[in-house]
C-alpha positions in Angstrom: 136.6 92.2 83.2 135.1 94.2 86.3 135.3 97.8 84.8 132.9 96.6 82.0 130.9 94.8 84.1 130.2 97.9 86.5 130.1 100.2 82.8 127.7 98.0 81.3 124.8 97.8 84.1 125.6 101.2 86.0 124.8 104.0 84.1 123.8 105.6 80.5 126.0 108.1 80.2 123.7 110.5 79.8 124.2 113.4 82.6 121.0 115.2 83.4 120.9 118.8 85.4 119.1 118.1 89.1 116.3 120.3 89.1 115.2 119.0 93.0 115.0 116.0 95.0 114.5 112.7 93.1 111.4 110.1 94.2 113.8 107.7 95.6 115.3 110.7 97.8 111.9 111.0 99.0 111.5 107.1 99.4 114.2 107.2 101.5 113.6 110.0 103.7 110.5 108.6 104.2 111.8 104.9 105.2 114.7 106.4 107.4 111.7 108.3 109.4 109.9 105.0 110.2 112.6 103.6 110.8 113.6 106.1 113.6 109.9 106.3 115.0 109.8 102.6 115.3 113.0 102.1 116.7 112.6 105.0 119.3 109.0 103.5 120.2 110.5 100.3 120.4 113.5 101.1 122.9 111.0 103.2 124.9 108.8 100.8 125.3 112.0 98.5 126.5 113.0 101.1 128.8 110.0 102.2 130.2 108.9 98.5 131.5 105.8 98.1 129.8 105.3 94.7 127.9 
């Protein structure tokens, strides 16, 4: 019952040749960069004593 549950919604079965990055690889480059910049900003803001 799983197997054609995760067949059914996961993909076509259509294979198609990678020409370059896809838009969500791009999405989430872009969201693990923010990510980073406001993490960094936010633990040097900790560390640095300012409020």
């Amino acid at each position: 019952m799983i197997a054609l549950l995760s067949v059914a919604g996961g993909h076509s079965g259509v294979v198609h040749r990678r020409t370059g990055p896809e838009w969500s690889d791009l999405a989430l480059f872009v969201v693990a960069a923010l990510g980073l910049w406001l993490v960094r900003r936010a633990l040097r803001r900790r560390f640095t004593g300012k409020d």
